[in-house]
MARVO-706080 format. One record per residue (C-alpha): residue in three letters; x, y, z. Coordinates in steps of 0.02 Angstrom, whole numbers, plus 50000, padded with zeros to 5 digits. Layout:
residues N
ALAXYZ;...
//
This chain:
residues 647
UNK587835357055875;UNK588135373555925;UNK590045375956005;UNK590425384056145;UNK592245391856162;UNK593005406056274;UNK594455422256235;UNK596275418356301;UNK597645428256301;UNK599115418556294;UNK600385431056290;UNK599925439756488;UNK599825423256576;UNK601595412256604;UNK601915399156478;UNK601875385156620;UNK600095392056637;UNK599545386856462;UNK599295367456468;UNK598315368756625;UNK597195380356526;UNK597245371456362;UNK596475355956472;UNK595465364056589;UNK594525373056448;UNK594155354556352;UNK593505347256498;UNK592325361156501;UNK591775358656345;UNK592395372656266;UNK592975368456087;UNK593415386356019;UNK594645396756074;UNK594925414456010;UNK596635424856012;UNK598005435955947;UNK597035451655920;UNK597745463756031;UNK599565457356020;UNK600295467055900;UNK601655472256002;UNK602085453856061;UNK602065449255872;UNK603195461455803;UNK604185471255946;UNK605155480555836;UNK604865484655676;UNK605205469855542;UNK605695458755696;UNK604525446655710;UNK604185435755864;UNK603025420055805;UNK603875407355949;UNK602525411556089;UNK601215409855969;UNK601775396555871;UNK601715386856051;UNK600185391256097;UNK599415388055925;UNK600285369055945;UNK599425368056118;UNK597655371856098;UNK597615361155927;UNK598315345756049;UNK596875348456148;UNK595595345255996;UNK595495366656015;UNK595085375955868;UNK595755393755853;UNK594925410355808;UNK596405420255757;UNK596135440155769;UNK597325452955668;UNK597975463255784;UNK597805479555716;UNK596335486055854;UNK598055489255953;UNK599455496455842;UNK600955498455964;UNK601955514056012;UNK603325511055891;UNK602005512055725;UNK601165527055822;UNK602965534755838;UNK603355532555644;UNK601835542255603;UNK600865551555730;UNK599725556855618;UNK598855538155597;UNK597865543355777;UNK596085547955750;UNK595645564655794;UNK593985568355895;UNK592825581855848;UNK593715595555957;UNK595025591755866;UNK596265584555975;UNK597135566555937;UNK596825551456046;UNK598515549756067;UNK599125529656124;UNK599005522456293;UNK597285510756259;UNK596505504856088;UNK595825510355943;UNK596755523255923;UNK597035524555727;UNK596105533255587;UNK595105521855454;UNK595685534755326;UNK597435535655359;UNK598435530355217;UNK599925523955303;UNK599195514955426;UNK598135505655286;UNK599815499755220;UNK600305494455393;UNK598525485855426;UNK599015476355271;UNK600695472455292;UNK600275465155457;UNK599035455655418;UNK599935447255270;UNK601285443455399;UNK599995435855521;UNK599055425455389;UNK600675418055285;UNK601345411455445;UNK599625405055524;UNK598255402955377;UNK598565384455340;UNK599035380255531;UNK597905364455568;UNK597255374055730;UNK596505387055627;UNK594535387255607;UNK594265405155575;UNK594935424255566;UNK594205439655664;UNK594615454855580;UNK595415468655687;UNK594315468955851;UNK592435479455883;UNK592555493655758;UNK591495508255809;UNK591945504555985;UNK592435518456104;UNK591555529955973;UNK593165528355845;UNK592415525555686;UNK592225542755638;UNK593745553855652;UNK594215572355583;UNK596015570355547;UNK596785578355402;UNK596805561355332;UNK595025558655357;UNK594515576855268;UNK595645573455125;UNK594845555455107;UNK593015563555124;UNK593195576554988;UNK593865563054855;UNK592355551754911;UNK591315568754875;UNK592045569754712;UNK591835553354655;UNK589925553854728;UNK589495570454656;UNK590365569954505;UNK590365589054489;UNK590215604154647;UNK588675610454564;UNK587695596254593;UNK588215593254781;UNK587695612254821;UNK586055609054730;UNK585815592354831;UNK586395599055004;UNK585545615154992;UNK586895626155028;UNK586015641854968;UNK585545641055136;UNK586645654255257;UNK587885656755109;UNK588885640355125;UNK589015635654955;UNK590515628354890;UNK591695633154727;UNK592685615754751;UNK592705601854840;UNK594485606654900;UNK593645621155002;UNK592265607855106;UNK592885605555285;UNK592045591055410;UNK590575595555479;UNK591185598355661;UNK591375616155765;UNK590455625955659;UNK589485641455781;UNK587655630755755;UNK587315612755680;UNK588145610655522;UNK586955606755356;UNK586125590755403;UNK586585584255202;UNK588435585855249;UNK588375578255405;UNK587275562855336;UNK588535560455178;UNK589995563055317;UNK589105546755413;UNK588975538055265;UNK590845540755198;UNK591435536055368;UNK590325518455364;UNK591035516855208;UNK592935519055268;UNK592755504655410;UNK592035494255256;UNK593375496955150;UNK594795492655286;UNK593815478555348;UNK593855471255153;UNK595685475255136;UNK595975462855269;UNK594835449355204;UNK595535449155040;UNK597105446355111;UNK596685431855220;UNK595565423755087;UNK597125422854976;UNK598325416655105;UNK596985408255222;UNK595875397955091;UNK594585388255176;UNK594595396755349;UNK592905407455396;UNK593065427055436;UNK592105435255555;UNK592265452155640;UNK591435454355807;UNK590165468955808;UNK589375476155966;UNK587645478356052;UNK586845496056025;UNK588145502255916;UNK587715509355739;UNK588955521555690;UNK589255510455530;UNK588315500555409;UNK588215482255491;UNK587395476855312;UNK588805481955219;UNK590195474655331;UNK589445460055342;UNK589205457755146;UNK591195453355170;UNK591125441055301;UNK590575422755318;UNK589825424855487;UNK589595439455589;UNK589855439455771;UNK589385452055897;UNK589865453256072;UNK588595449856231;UNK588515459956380;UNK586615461956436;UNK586955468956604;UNK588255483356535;UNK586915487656396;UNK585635489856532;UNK586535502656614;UNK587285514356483;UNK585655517156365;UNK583955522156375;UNK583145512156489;UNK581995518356616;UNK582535518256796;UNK581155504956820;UNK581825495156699;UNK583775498056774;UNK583195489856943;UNK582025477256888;UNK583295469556776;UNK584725475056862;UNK585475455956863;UNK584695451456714;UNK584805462356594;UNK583445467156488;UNK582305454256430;UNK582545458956224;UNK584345465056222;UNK585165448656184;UNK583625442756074;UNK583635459655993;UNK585475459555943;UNK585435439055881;UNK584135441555765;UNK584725458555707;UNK586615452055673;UNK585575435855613;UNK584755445655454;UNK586605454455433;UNK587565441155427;UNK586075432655286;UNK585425418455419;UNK587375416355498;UNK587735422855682;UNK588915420255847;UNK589365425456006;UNK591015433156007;UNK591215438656188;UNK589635434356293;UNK589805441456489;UNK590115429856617;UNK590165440256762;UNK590165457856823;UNK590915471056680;UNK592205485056707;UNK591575498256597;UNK589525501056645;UNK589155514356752;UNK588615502156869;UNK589165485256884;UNK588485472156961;UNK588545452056950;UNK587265442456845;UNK585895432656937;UNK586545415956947;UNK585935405656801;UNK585725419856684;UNK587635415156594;UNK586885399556579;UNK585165407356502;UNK586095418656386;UNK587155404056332;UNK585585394856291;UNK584775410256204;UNK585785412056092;UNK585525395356023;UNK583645397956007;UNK583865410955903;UNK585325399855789;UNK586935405155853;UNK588445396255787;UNK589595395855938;UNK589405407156102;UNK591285412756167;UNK591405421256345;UNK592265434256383;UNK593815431956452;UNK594545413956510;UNK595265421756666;UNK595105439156751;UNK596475448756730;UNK597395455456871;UNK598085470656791;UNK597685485756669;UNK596095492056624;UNK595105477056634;UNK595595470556783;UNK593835472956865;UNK593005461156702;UNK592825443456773;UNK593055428156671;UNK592815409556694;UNK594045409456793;UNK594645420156950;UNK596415429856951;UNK596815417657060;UNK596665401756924;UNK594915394457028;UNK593285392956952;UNK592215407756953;UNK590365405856928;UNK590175408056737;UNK591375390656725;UNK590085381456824;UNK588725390356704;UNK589725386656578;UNK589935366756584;UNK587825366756630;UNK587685375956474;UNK588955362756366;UNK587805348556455;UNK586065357456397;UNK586875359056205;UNK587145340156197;UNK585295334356280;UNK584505344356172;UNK585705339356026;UNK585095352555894;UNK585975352255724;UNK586855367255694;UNK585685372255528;UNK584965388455483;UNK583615397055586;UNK581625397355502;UNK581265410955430;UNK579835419955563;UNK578285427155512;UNK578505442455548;UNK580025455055464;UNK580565472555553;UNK581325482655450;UNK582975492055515;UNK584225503455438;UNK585815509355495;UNK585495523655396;UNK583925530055501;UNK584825531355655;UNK586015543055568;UNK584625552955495;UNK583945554655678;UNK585595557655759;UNK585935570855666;UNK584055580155678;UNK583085571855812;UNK582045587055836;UNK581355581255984;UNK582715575456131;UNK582905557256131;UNK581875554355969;UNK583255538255882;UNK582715526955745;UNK583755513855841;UNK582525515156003;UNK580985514355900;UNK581645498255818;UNK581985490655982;UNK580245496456058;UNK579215488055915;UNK580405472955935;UNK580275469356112;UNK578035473556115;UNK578265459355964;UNK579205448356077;UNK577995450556230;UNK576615445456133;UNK577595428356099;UNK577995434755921;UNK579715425555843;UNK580555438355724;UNK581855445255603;UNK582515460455562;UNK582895465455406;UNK583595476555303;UNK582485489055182;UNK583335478655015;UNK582775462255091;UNK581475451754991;UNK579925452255077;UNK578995437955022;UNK578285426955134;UNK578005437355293;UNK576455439055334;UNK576715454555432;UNK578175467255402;UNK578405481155527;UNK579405497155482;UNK579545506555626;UNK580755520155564;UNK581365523055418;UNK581655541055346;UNK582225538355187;UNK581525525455082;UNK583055516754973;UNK582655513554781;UNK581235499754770;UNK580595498554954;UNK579025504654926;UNK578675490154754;UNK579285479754861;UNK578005481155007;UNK576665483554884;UNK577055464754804;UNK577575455854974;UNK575515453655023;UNK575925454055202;UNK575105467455326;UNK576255482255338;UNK576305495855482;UNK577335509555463;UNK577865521255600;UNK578045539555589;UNK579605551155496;UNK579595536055384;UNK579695543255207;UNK580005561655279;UNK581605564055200;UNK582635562855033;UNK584175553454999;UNK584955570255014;UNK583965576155189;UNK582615587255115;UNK580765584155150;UNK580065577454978;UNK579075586654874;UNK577735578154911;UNK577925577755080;UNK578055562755185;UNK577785550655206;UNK578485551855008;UNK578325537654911;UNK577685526655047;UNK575955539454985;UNK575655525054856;UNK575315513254966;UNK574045524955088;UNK573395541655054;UNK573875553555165;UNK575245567055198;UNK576115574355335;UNK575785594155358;UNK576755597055505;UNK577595588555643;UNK577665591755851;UNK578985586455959;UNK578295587756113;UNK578905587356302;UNK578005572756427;UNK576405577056492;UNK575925589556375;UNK574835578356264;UNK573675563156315;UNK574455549656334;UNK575775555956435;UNK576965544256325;UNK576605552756153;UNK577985564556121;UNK577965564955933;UNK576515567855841;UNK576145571955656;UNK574845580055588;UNK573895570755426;UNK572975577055274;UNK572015563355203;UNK570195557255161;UNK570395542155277;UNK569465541255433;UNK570865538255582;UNK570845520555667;UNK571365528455829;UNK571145545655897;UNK571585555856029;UNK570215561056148;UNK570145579256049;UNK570075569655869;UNK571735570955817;UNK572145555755689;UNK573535545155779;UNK573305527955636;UNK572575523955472;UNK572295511555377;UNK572095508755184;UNK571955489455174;UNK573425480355229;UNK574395497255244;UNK574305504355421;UNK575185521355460;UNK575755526055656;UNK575825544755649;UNK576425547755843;UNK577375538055958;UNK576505530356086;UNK576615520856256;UNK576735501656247;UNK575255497856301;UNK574465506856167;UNK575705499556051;UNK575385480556097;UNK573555481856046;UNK574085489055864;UNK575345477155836;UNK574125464755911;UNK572665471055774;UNK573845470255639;UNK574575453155692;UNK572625446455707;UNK572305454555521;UNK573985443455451;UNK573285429155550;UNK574815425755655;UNK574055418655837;UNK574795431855987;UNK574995428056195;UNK575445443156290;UNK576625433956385;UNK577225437556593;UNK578115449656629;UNK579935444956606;UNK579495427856488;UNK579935425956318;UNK579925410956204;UNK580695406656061;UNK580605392555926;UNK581895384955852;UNK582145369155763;UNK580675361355803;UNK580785367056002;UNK580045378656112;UNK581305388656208;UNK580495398756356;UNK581745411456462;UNK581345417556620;UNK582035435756643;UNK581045440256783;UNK581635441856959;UNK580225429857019;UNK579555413656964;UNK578585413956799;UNK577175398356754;UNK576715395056583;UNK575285401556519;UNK574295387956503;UNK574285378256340;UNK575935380756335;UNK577375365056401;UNK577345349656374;UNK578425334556387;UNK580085344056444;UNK581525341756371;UNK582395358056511;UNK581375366156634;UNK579555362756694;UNK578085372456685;UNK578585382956830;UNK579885394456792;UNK581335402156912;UNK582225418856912;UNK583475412156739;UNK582705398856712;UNK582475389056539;UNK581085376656497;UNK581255367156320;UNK579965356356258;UNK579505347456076;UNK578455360455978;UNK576685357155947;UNK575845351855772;UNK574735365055799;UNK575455381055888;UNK574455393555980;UNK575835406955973;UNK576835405255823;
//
C-alpha cells in the first residue's frame, strides 16, 4: 500500500528527544522517515573531520522502530568553512552580485570546485550509510531550482556556457547564422568573446537567452547524475529520488528524472495559491484549500516524468512561512491531500516537518507536531489518513494509463519567458488551464512529454508548445486520437526564429492553415473580454468558432483541431467538451470545487469547495469513504462501475 512517512531533523532536537519521536511517529503510522540533507555542517564540522556518531544513532533508532530512512546528501547547504575555501562556488544573480551564505542554495551548478566537493561528500555520506539496513532510499541534494538558483552568472557559469556553445555549435559561424546576430551588430568572432545574456541596455537575442536556459537545465542534470552515479556504486539496491517543486520549471523535469528511480515533488497547495496567478476570486474561495487542480496537476505531471513512478516528498500540514499570506488549511484538507495523492498513484506521501521548529527561518512552518512536542492538527489528519490507506487496502501498482494525454514541455515555458509578447502570456499557465477545464469535466489525465508514444489516447491535447521537437508531428499523425492544438504552437524554430513557413510549422501537415500575424491584446479590448491573444489564419477552412465580427478563433481538418486565441473557460469547456464527444470519451461538468479520480478500480471524489458538494447523480455507490453528500474536504470512495459514465 501506499506509505506514509514524515521529515525529521535529528540533529536540532536533543538526543533524549529522539526515541519519543522514533515511537510516536510508528504509532502514527508513519513508516518513512526522511533526513540528513541540510546537515552538512553537523556531518563534517571541519574540513576532513567527520562526525557520523549523531547520525549513526539516529540511523540505529528509527531502523528499531521498523523506520525506513530517506537519506538526503547534504550539499543544498554547503557550510561556511567550504564557502570560505572558495568564495567563488556562490551563485551570482543577474545584477551580478553573489548570494553570499547565511541560508541555502547558495552554490553555482557550474562551479568546478564545488562539483569536486559535491562529490567528495557524497562518497563520504554513501560509503558510511549505503548498505545501513535502515536505508530505503537516497534524495539527491534538496529542491533544485528553488529560491530561483538554478541559473547563475558567475564566472564559472560563463566559462561553462561558452564550452557547452562550442561543443553544440561546433564552429562560431554556425551559432551567428542560427541566433541571428546580424541583427544590431552582435555577431561573434569566438565563442571566447559571448557574455550571458543579462544587463544588456534592451532584451538580449531571444536565441541566446533560450540556449542559456537550456545549458543551465542541463548543468542541474549533470550535477544531479554525478551524485547518482556515486550512490548507485556505493548504495546498490537503494532507490534515488530528488524532490522537485510545484510551479517551478526553470529546468528540464524530463531530463532529471531520466536519472532517478522515482521522482518526488513537494506539496504545499495553500502556498501555491498565493504566490502565482490566480485570480483574487480564486485566492479567497480557496483560501484554505488550495486550488482544486494544483495537487492533481503536479501528481500527474511528476507522474509522466518520473515514467508512471511518483511521491510526496514534503506535503503541508499546516500553515507555511514563506506565502505572502499564510493561513491554516481547512481541517480535513491534510487528510484530503494525503488521500489525493494516492488516487493519482503516489508511492509514499511525507509531511513536512515532524515538529515546528522554534527557531530560524522556518520557525512559522508547522509540523505534526507543535514546538512544544503536542499534537498539532496534521498528526490527527495524519493517523485518519494511515487508517483510510489500510480500509481501502490498494496495492501499490502502477497508475492506468488515462484516455486522454496533455502534452507539456519545459522547454515552452522558456520560450514564453523569455518573449511573452503579451504580459502574463506562459506556456506553464496554458497547460494548467486546459488541465484543470479537463478535470472539471470529470476527465482523468496525463501529461506528457512531446517524445512520449502516443498510442492509445484517444484524445491528446497540446496546449502550448512553440517548438515542435524532431518527430512530434509523425507522431500525432499515427496516434489516431483527436488532437487540439492551442495557439504559438509550431511558431518558432529550435533556434527561436518563426519558420519559414510560418506557424504553426510543421504541425501545417496535419491542418492547413498559417499564422499571418499575431495580437497581444489588453482585457476588454476584444469580445470575449478573456481573449487576449489572438492569431490571425490564412487557410481554405471554414472556422468552427468565430468571433461576432468573423474572425476565425478554431478549425478543424478531421481529427486535427487548431485554437488560434486564448479564451475564457467557459468557452474552453465546450471545445474540449466537442473534442472529448468526437474521441468518444463520456464528460460531467462536475460542481464547483469536485473532482474525481479513478484509480485501481475506485472512484475517488474530493471535495474542494467551501460548502457541501452532492454527487451528481449516477455517480456513488456502495461506499467504501464518504457518502453521497460531500463536506468542505471531504472524500467519498466507492467500487468503480462496469460501465462508467465519466471515464
Amino acid at each position: 500500500m501506499m506509505k506514509l512517512g514524515v521529515c525529521w531533523y535529528p540533529e536540532q532536537w536533543p538526543e533524549d528527544w529522539w526515541e519519543d519521536d522514533a515511537r510516536r511517529m510508528a504509532a502514527m503510522g508513519l513508516t518513512r522517515v526522511r533526513i540528513g540533507e541540510f546537515a552538512w555542517s553537523r556531518m563534517e564540522p571541519s574540513p576532513g573531520r567527520f562526525d557520523w556518531g549523531w547520525l549513526d544513532r539516529a540511523m540505529d533508532l528509527l531502523h528499531r522502530h521498523g523506520l525506513g530512512v530517506i537519506l538526503g546528501t547534504p550539499t543544498a547547504t554547503p557550510p561556511k568553512w567550504l564557502v570560505d575555501s572558495m568564495p567563488d562556488m556562490l551563485a551570482v544573480d543577474a545584477e551580478g552580485r553573489p548570494r553570499r551564505f547565511g541560508s541555502r542554495r547558495h552554490y553555482c551548478f557550474s562551479h568546478a570546485g564545488y562539483r569536486a566537493e559535491s562529490r567528495r561528500i557524497t562518497t563520504e555520506v554513501a560509503r558510511r550509510y549505503g548498505r545501513h539496513p535502515a536505508l530505503v532510499a537516497w534524495q539527491t541534494d534538496n529542491e533544485y531550482g528553488c529560491h530561483d538558483t538554478v541559473v547563475s552568472h558567475s564566472p564559472a557559469a560563463a566559462r561553462a556556457f561558452r564550452s557547452w556553445l562550442a561543443a553544440r555549435y561546433g564552429d562560431v559561424a554556425a551559432l551567428n547564422a542560427a541566433w541571428g546576430t546580424v541583427f544590431w551588430s552582435t555577431e561573434y568572432r569566438s565563442f571566447d568573446e559571448i557574455d550571458l545574456p543579462c544587463l544588456t541596455v534592451t532584451e538580449p537575442n531571444p536565441a541566446h537567452s533560450l540556449d542559456f536556459r537550456r545549458f543551465s537545465s542541463d548543468q542541474v542534470v549533470s550535477f544531479n547524475r554525478e551524485q547518482v552515479d556515486i550512490l548507485r556504486e556505493l548504495s546498490p539496491g537503494r532507490e534515488i529520488t530528488h524532490n522537485a517543486m510545484g510551479f517551478v520549471t526553470s529546468f528540464d523535469h524530463h531530463a532529471l528524472a531520466r536519472d532517478l528511480d522515482v521522482i518526488t515533488w513537494d506539496s504545499y497547495p495553500l502556498g501555491f495559491l498565493e504566490q502565482f496567478w490566480f485570480d483574487e476570486t480564486d485566492k479567497h474561495r480557496y483560501a484554505r484549500q488550495g486550488h482544486p487542480d494544483v495537487s492533481a496537476f503536479h501528481h500527474d505531471l511528476y507522474r509522466g516524468c518520473g515514467r508512471g513512478r511518483f511521491a510526496v516528498m514534503e506535503q503541508q500540514p499546516g500553515p507555511v512561512n514563506w506565502a505572502a499570506r499564510n493561513p491554516a488549511p481547512l481541517p480535513g484538507m491534510v487528510r484530503l491531500w494525503t488521500l489525493e495523492a494516492m488516487a493519482h498513484g503516489a508511492e509514499f506521501v511525507a509531511y513536512f516537518r515532524w515538529r515546528q521548529a522554534p527557531f530560524a527561518q522556518e520557525q512559522m512552518h508547522a509540523g505534526l507536531l507543535r514546538p512544544d512536542r503536542q499534537d498539532d492538527v496534521g498528526a490527527f489528519e495524519a493517523r485518519a489518513a494511515a487508517s483510510d490507506i489500510t480500509r481501502l487496502g490498494l496495492p501499490d501498482d502502477p497508475v492506468a494509463p488515462a484516455r486522454v494525454a496533455l502534452v507539456f514541455d519545459y522547454e515552452s515555458v522558456w520560450v514564453t519567458d523569455i518573449q511573452p509578447q503579451g504580459a502574463g502570456f506562459s506556456a506553464l499557465r496554458r497547460a494548467f488551464e486546459w488541465y484543470s477545464a479537463l478535470r472539471g469535466l470529470g476527465l482523468d489525465l496525463d501529461i506528457v512529454a512531446p517524445g512520449a508514444a502516443l498510442e492509445g489516447y484517444a484524445f491528446v491535447v497540446v496546449p502550448c508548445l512553440p517548438i515542435l521537437p524532431e518527430g512530434f508531428v509523425d507522431r500525432l499523425a499515427a496516434c489516431g486520437a483527436q488532437v487540439l492544438i492551442g495557439p504559438r504552437s509550431g511558431s518558432k524554430t529550435r533556434h527561436f526564429a518563426i519558420p519559414d513557413t510560418l506557424p504553426p510549422g510543421d504541425l501545417q501537415k496535419l491542418i492547413g492553415l498559417k499564422v499571418t500575424r499575431v495580437e497581444s491584446l489588453r482585457p476588454g479590448v476584444a469580445s470575449p473580454p478573456a481573449l487576449d491573444w489572438l492569431e490571425h489564419c490564412e487557410t481554405a477552412i471554414a472556422p468552427e468558432s468565430t468571433l461576432a465580427d468573423g474572425h476565425g478563433l478554431l478549425w478543424r481538418a478531421g481529427r486535427i483541431r487548431y485554437l488560434a486565441a486564448t479564451i475564457d473557460r467557459e468557452a474552453l469547456v465546450r471545445v474540449l467538451d466537442a473534442a472529448a464527444g468526437d474521441a468518444q470519451i463520456p464528460t460531467r461538468t462536475l460542481p464547483e470545487g469536485l473532482r474525481l479520480r479513478r484509480h485501481q478500480g475506485l472512484v475517488f471524489a474530493f471535495n474542494h469547495a467551501a460548502e457541501t458538494r452532492r454527487l451528481p447523480e449516477g455517480l456513488g455507490r456502495d461506499f467504501i469513504l464518504g457518502a453521497e453528500d460531500l463536506p468542505p474536504a471531504g472524500v467519498a470512495v466507492w467500487r468503480e462501475a462496469e460501465r462508467r459514465e465519466v471515464q
